[in-house]
C-alpha positions as CSV (number, residue, x, y, z in Angstrom):
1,X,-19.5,-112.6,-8.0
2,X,-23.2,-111.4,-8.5
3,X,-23.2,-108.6,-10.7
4,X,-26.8,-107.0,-11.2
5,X,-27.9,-106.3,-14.8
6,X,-29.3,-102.8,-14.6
7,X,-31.3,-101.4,-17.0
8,X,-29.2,-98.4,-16.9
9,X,-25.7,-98.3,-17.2
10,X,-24.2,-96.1,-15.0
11,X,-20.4,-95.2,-15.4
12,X,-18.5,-95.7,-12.0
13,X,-16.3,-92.7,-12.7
14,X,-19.9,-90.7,-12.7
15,X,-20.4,-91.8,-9.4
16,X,-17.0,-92.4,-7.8
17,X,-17.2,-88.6,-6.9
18,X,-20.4,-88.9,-4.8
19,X,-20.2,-88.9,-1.2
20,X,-23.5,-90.2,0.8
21,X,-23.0,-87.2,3.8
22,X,-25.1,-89.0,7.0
23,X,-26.0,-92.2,4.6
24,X,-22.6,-93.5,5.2
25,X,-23.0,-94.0,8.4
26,X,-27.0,-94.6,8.7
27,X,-28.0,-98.6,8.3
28,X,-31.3,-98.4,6.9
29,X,-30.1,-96.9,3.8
30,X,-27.8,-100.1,3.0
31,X,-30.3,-102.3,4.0
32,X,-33.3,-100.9,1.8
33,X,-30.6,-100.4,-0.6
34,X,-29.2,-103.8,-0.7
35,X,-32.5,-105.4,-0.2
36,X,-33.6,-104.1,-3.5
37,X,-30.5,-105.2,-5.5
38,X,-31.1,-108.7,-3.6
39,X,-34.4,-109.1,-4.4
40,X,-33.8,-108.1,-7.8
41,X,-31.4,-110.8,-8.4
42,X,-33.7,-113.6,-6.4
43,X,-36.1,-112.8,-8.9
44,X,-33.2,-113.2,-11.8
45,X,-32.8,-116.6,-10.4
46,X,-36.3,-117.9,-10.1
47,X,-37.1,-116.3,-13.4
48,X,-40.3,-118.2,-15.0
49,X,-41.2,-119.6,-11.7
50,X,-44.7,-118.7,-9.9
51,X,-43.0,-117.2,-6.9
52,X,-41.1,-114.6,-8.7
53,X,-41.6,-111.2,-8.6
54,X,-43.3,-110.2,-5.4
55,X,-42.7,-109.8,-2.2
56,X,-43.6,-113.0,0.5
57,X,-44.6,-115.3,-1.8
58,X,-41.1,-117.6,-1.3
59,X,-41.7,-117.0,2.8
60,X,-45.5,-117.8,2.4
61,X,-44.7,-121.1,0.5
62,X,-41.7,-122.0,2.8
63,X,-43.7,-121.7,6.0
64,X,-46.7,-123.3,4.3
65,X,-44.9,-126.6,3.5
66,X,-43.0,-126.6,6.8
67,X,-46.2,-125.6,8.7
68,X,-49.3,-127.4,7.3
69,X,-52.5,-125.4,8.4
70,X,-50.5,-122.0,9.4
71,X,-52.9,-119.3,9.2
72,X,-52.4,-115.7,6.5
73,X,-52.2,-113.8,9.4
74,X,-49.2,-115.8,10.9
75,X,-47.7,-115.3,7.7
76,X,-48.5,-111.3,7.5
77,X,-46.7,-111.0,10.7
78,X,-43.7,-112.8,10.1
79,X,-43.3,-111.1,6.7
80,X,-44.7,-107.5,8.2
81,X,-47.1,-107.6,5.8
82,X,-50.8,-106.3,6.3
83,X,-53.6,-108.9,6.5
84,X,-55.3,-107.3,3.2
85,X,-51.9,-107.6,1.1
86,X,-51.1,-111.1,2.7
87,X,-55.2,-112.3,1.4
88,X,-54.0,-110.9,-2.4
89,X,-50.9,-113.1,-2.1
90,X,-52.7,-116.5,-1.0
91,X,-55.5,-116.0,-3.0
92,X,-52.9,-115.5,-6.6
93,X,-50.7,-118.8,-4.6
94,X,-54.1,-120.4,-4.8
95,X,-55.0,-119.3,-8.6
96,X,-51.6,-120.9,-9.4
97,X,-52.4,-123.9,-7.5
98,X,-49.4,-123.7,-4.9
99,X,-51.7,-123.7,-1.5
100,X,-55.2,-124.5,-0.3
101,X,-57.3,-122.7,2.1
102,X,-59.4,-125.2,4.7
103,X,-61.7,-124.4,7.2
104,X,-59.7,-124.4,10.8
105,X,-60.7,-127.6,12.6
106,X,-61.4,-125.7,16.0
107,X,-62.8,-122.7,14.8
108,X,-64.6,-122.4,11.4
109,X,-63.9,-119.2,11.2
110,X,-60.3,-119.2,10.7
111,X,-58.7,-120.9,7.6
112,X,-55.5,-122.6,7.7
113,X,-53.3,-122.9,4.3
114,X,-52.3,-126.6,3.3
115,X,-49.6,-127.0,0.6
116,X,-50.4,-128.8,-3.1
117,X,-48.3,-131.4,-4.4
118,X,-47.5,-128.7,-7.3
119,X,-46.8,-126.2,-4.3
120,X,-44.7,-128.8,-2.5
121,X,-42.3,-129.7,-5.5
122,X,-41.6,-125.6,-6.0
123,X,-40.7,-125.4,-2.6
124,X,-38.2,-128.1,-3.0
125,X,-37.0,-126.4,-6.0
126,X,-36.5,-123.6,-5.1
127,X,-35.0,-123.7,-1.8
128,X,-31.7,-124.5,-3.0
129,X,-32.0,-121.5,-5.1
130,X,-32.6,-119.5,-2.1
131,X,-30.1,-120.8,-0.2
132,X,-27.4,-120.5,-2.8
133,X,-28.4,-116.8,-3.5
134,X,-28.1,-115.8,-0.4
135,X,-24.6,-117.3,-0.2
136,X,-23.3,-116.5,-3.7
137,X,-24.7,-112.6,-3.2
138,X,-22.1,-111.7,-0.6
139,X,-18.7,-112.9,-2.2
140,X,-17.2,-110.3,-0.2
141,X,-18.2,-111.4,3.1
142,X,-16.2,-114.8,4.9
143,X,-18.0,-117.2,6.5
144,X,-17.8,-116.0,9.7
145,X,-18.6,-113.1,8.8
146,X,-22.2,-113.9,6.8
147,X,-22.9,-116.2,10.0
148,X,-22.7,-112.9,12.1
149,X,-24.4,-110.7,9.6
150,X,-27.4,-113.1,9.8
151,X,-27.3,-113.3,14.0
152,X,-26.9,-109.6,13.8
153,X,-29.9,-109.1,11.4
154,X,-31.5,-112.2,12.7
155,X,-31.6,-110.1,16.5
156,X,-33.5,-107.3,14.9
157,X,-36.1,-109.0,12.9
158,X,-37.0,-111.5,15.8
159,X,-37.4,-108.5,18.1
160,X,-39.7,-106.6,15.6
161,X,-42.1,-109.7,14.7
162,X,-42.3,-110.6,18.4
163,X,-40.1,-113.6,18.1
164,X,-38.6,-115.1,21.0
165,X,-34.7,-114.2,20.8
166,X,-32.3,-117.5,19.7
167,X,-30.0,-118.2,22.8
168,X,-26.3,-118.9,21.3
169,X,-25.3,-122.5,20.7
């Protein structure tokens, strides 16, 4: 079971008292909540590597290896991300020598973001990681269970980004 090191220790009696009022029952505070406490443990378990600490640099690397010549602002919308904050991203990925920028074959003006052979073997490193965190993070849930948490969630984000919605297999 994932238990996050906090740099606090809080006694659970302290807090065993507190009641949420409308936060019980309101989402968004669980999932800002929880996504906090996840990425905080991501980061635990990518510790020393260049995508740690920071938000879309695991997504941007992902779709960059799966996706050779995907534009930043692909990216920045699929992470919900603004266009200046995704540019500070790829151009500290391209520092660390994870991606390359290359003129857009069809339209100079546009770059497209190729992945480096150092880029390419972090991404195979690291999505086991991923894919074990996101697993090993919520003991408490069957697999069913995670399997709907991730169509339910899924839904959502697809309809936000403008993705096409999944039709059920």
């Amino acid at each position: 079971m994932v238990q996050l090191k906090s740099k606090r220790s809080t006694d659970p009696e302290a807090i065993a008292h507190v009641g949420l009022d409308v936060l019980e029952n309101v989402l968004s505070y669980y999932i800002r909540s929880l996504n906090m406490a996840v990425s905080r443990d991501l980061d635990e378990k990518l510790d020393g590597l260049e995508v740690a600490k920071g938000t879309g640099k695991i997504t941007t690397l992902l779709l960059v290896d799966r996706h050779p010549g995907i534009r930043s602002s692909v990216i920045a919308q699929l992470v919900m991300r603004d266009r200046s904050a995704m540019v500070r991203v790829v151009d500290q990925m391209e520092e660390q020598g994870l991606l390359t920028r290359r003129a857009d074959d069809e339209d100079n003006r546009a770059q497209g973001l190729f992945i480096t052979r150092k880029g390419r073997e972090l991404a195979d490193r690291i999505r086991p990681v991923v894919v074990k965190q996101s697993r090993d993070f919520f003991p408490d849930l069957s697999d069913e269970e995670h399997r709907t948490l991730i169509t339910l969630l899924g839904r959502t984000y697809r309809r936000i980004v403008g993705l096409p919605q999944q039709t059920p297999a």
